[in-house]
N, C-alpha and C positions, 0 to 999 in steps of 0.2 A: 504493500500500500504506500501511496505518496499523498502527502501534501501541498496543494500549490493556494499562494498567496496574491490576492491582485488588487490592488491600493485604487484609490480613487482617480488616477489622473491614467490609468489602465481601460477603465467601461465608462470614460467622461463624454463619449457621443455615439454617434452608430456605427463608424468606423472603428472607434478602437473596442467597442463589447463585440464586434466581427473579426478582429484580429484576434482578441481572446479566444472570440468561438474556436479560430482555426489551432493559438496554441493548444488549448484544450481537446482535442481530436485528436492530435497526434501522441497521446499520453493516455490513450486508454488502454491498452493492453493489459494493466491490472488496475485494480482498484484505486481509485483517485477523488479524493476530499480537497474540494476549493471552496478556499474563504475567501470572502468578496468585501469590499470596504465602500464604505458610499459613495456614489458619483459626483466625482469633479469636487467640488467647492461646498458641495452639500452643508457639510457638518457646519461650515462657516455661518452659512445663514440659519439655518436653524438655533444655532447657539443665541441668534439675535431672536426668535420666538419665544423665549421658555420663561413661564409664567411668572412677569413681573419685571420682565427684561422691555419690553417693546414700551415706546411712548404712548402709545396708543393702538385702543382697538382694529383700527382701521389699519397702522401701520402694518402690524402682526399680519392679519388676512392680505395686506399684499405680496409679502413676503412669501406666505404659505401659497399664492397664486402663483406666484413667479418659479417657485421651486415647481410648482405642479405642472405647470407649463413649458418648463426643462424636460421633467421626466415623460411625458407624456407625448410630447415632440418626438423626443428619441425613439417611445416605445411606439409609435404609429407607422414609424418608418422601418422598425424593424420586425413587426405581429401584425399577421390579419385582420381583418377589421372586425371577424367573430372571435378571434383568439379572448375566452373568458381571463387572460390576466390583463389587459385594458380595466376592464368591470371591477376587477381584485384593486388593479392601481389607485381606481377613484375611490376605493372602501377604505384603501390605508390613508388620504387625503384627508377626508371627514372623518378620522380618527385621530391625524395629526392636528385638524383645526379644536376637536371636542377639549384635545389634553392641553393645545398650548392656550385654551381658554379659560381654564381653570382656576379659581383663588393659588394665588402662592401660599407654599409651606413652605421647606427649606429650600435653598438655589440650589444641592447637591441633587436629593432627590427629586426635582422636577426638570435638573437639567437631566439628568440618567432618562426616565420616561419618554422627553421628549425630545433628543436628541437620537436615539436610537433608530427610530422611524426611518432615518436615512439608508441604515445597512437592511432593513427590512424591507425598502422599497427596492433600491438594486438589487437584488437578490432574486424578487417575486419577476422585476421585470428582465434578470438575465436566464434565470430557469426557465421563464415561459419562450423565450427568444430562444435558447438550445435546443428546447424540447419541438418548436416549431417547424425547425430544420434539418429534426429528425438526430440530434443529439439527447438522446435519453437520458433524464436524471432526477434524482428524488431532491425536491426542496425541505429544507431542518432548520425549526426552528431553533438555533444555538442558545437560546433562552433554555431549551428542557434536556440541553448539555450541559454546559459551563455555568457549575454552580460555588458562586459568593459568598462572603458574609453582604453586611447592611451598609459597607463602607460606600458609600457612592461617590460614584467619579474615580475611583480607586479601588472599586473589589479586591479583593480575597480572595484569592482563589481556594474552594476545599479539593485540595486534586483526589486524594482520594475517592468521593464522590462520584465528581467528574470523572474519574478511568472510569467507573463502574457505567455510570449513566452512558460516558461515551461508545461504551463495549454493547451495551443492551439496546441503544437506539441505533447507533450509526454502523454496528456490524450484523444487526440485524437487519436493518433495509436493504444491506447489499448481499445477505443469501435471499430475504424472501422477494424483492423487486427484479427486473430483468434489465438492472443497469447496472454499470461500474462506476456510475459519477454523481455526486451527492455535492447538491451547492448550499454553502450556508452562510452566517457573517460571521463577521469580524468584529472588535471593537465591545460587544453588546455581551452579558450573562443575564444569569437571575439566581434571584435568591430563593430561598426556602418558602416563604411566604407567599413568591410569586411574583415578587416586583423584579422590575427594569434595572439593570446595573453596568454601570460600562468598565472599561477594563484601563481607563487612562488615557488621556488623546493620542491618536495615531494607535491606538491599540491592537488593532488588527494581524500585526506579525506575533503579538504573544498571543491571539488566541488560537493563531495554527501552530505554534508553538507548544501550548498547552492540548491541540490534538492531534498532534505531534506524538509527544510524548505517551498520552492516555490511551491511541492507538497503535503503538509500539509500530510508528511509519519506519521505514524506510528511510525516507528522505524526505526533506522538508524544501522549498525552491520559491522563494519572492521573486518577482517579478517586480521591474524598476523600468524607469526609462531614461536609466544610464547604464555604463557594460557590467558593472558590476559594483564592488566596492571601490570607491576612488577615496585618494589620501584627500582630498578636497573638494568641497561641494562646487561645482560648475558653475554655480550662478556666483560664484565669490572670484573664483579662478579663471582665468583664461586655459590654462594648462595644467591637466593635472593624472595623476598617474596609478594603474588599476590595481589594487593590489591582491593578489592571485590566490592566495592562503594567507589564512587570518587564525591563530590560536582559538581556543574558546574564552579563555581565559582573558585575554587581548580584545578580544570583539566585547565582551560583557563591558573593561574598562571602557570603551572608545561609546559605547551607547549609553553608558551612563551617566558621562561628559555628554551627550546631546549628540552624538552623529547619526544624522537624518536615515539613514537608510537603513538601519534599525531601531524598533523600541527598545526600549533598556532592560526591560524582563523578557526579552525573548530566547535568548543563546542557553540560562541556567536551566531550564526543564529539557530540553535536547539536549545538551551536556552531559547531565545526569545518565541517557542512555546509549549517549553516545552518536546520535543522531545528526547527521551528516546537513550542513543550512548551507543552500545555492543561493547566490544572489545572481538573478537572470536578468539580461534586457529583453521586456517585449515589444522593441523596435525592429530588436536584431535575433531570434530567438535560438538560432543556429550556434551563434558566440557563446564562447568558453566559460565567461563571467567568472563570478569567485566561489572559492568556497570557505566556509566554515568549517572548522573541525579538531581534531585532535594531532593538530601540529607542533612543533618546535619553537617554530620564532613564524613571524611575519615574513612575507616573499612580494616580492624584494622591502627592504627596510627600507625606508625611506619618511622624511619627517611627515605628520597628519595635520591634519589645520581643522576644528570643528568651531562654526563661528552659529551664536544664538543672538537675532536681533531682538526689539522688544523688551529689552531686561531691563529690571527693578530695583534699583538699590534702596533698601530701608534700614536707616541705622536707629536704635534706640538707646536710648539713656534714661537711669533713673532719674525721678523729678528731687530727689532730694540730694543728688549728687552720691551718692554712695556707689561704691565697688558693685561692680555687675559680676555678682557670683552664683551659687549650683542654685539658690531659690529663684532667682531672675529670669536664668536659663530655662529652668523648669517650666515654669508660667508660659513661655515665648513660645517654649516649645509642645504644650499642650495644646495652646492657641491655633499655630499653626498644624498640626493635626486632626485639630478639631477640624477647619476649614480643608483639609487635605490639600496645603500647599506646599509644593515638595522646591526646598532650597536648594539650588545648582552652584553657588559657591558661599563659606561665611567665615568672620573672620570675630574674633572678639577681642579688649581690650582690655585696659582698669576698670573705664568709662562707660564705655559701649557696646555693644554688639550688631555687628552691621552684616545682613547678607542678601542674597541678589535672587530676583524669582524672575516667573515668567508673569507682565505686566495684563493683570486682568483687575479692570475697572471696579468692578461690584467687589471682588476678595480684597481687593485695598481697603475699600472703605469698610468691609467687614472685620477686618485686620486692625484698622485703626481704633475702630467702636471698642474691640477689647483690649484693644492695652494700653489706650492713651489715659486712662484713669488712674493708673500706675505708673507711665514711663510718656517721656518725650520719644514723638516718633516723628523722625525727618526723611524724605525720600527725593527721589531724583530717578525720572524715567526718559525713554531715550534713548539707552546706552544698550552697546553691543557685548558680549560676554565672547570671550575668544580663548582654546582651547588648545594649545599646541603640543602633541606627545614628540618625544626625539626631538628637542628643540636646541639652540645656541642663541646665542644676545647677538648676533648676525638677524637669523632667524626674527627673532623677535623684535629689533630695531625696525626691520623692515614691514613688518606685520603693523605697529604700532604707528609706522610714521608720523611722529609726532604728536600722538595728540593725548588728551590725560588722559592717565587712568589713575581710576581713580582705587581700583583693589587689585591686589597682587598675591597671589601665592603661586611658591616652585616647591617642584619634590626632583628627585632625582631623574624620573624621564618626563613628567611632566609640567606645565605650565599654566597659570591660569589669570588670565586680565580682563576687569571689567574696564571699558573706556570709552570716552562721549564719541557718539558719530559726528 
């Protein structure tokens, strides 16, 4: 059995869910599990629907038109005009408009509910487009797979569970159905209760990852549309260079620094059994790309560059001037917890403790609500976070050209600079 993984800028029109179709075809000859992430841009807008977020009623429902009018477009041009997922598409619409109508509770669980919609709608509209063209495959909802705790925006995985659940639903479809190919999402679980849960943004490589592992696959193969893993993200680099074998161990560091072509929980559950991770282009599908695995060192070595725009600096101090010590820290960091804000670099002081997120509007000001009653909190957004493994003060000269940064930490092979753009 394999794995394959296909990100949103993969099924973003009819041409590219028609090149998927074809990589998909040529990879049946055994059993093959694809996880599908939302089309194109999706999650972006929807993140502006979720109850309590939009200025207004009216804005919300254009929003929700606009998306519908994306997916609906696409799916016209690529299903019949009796094909019954049209009729399915407009049922998940009026589902998406009922939830993101809703009184707000918390921003975690209403954003989980109602952002999910998106892996749920490509999904229903890339199975019905397979199945039309005479590609056979069972649709699963990953919701009564991938089972959480209640953390939202950030589940828990219970893999336990989840092996089990995964073994009884999705190796059961493929003895008793007459196909090899089971499309489901990415991003999205649930809990016990039965709620909506997402797995972290970009989630989608850990949750083939996690059935990956649960289904003791083979091989596990993302699909990108660059050749593979590059020491540098393209839209930064003019030149930059593919790197052919990547350790596990290596990959875990480089993704929990922030590089884009993995999520950061994705390599530890395949590690564990040893589970071989391709990173493919589906430009070029033929190309070598990289792999992940149980190597040595990196091939070729060569320095990495992972650059995070949108970063946050929030530095705090206590109001009475005193030592920021383990009861300070404590508080900061129950806080942020409680909101599920995961810190990408921090540094602390006498005075202070200052460190850098990813810049989201509503989790600031929910941030500041609790702990400005206790402590001065001063922030500064803007700035780029830049990430250099195998680095030299050449290196980093050049990276930096000039401009401040304003936080610094080095380790032995790695580097890290927050600095104004």
């Amino acid at each position: 059995m394999q794995v394959f993984k296909f990100g949103g800028a993969s099924v973003n029109s009819v041409d590219a869910i028609k090149n998927m179709a074809s990589i998909v075809s040529q990879h049946l000859d055994q059993p093959l599990v694809v996880v599908v992430s939302a089309m194109g841009k999706t999650t972006n807008l929807l993140e502006k629907i979720i109850p309590g977020v939009p200025k207004s009623d009216e804005e919300r429902k254009q929003l929700i038109e606009q998306s519908k009018e994306y997916h609906l477009g696409i799916a016209r041009q690529l299903l019949p005009n009796d094909d019954p997922t049209l009729e399915r598409l407009h049922e998940l619409f009026d589902q998406l408009n009922k939830t993101s109508s809703q009184k707000p509770t918390t921003y975690n669980f209403d954003y989980d509910q109602t952002v999910s919609f998106g892996e749920i709608i490509s999904t229903t509209l890339i199975s019905g487009y397979l199945n039309s063209i005479g590609i056979s495959n069972i649709w699963i909802d990953i919701r009564n797979v991938i089972r959480t705790n209640e953390n939202y925006r950030e589940g828990i995985v219970d893999f336990e569970t989840t092996r089990h659940q995964a073994q009884d639903v999705i190796n059961s479809k493929f003895k008793i159905k007459n196909s090899k190919l089971i499309i489901t999402q990415g991003f999205i679980a649930g809990t016990a209760a039965g709620t909506t849960t997402t797995l972290g943004r970009e989630g989608s490589d850990y949750s083939a990852s996690i059935l990956s592992y649960s289904l003791d696959a083979e091989s596990m193969t993302i699909w990108k549309d660059v050749p593979g893993f590059l020491n540098a993200d393209p839209k930064f680099f003019h030149e930059t260079i593919k790197i052919n074998k990547i350790p596990f161990n290596e990959a875990i560091e480089l993704a929990y620094y922030g590089a884009s072509v993995i999520h950061p929980k994705t390599v530890k559950p395949i590690q564990n059994k040893g589970i071989r991770l391709n990173i493919k282009s589906f430009i070029d599908p033929t190309a070598e790309g990289s792999i992940i695995g149980p190597f040595d060192s990196i091939e070729p070595l060569t320095p990495l560059y992972i650059f995070k725009n949108n970063q946050l600096l929030i530095s705090i101090q206590p109001k009475d001037f005193s030592f920021i010590a383990e009861d300070n820290l404590q508080t900061i960091f129950a806080v942020l917890a409680e909101l599920n804000i995961r810190v990408n670099l921090m540094q602390n002081s006498a005075l202070s403790f200052s460190f850098c997120i990813d810049y989201n509007e509503i989790l600031l000001k929910r941030l500041r609500e609790r702990l400005e009653n206790d402590f001065r909190v001063v922030y500064n957004t803007g700035l780029q976070l830049i990430t250099i493994r195998y680095y030299n003060q050449a290196i980093i000269d050049q990276i930096v050209a000039g401009r401040n940064i304003l936080l610094q930490q080095r380790a032995r092979t790695t580097t890290q600079l927050l600095v104004e753009n």
